[in-house]
N, C-alpha and C positions, 0 to 999 in steps of 0.2 A: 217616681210616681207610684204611690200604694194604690192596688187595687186589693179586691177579696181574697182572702185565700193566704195572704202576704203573713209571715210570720217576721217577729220584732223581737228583739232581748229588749228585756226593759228591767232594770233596776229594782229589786221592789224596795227599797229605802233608799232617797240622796244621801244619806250620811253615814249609810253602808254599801257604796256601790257595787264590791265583790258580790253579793246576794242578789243573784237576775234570775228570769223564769223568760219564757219566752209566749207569747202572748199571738194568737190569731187574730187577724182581722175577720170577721164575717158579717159584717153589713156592707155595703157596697158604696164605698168613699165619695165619692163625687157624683150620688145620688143625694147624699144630705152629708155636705163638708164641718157641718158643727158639729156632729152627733154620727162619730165613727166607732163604731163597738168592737172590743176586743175583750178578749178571755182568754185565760193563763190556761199552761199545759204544764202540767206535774208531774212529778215521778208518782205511781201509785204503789201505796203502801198496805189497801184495805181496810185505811180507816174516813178516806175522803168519797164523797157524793161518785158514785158510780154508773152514775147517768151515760155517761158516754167515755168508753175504755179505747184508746188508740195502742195498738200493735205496730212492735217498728214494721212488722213485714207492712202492715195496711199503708205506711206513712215511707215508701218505696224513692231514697232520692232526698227523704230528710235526714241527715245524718245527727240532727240535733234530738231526735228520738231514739234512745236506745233500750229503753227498758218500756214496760207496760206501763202507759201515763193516763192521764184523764184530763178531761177538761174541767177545770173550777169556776165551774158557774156563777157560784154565789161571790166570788171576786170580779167578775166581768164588771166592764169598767167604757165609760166613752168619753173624749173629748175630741178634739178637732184635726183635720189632718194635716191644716196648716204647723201645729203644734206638733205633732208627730213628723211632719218631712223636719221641718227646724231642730228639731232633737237628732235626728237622723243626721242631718247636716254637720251638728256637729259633735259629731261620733260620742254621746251621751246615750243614744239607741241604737242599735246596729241589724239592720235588714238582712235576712237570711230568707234561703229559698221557701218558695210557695208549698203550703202543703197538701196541697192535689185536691181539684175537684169534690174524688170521692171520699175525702176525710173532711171539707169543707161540709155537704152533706148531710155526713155523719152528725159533725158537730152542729147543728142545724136544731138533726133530728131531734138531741138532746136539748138543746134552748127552749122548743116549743117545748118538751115535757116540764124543762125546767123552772119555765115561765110560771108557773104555780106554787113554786113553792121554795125556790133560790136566785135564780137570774133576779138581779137589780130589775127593779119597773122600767126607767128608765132607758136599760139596754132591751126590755122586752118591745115597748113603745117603739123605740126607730127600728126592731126587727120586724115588727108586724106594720109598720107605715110603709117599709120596700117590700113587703109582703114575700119575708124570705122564715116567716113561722107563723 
């Protein structure tokens, strides 16, 4: 069962499945089961949207952070969670631990700035309908 917080590897091409990034949940799943919002987590390089900078110290427990990353807003992305366990299920997406509260938060903080001018409408909509920006 995904709740908030839940981090996913997720493919970013079927027909290059080596190429994954690993993607937050932060809308709250089984508040609205069609319209589950996630957003990628990057290595930061200083040339992408710096909205919201994660430290592995800050990300205590995730070992899938090792270097200074960011969230990629303007890639945030929702579909359903039925769709998401069923990927999961069958190991095409692989569930990795939560990334804490206070980087949940964090990444939050960032959406509502983001909401203006990168986050997808859409993922901005079901953020501000569970009134989590």
């Amino acid at each position: 069962m995904l709740s908030q917080g839940d981090v996913i590897l997720i493919p970013d091409d079927p027909r290059n499945p080596e190429q994954k990034h690993n993607h937050v949940v932060i809308s709250h799943p089984h508040k609205d089961p069609v319209n589950v919002v996630l957003v990628p987590i990057v290595t930061y390089d200083g040339t992408q949207d710096d909205t919201c900078i994660l430290e592995p110290t800050e990300c205590l427990g995730c070992a899938y952070i090792r270097h200074t990353s960011c969230i990629e807003y303007r890639k945030g992305n929702t579909t359903t969670l039925a769709l998401l366990e069923a990927k999961i299920r069958n190991n095409i997406f692989f569930k990795k631990a939560p990334i804490g509260a206070a980087a949940v938060e964090k990444i939050l903080t960032g959406a509502k700035d983001a909401a203006d001018y990168s986050l997808p409408k859409k993922c901005s909509l079901v953020l501000s309908r569970q009134s989590l920006i």
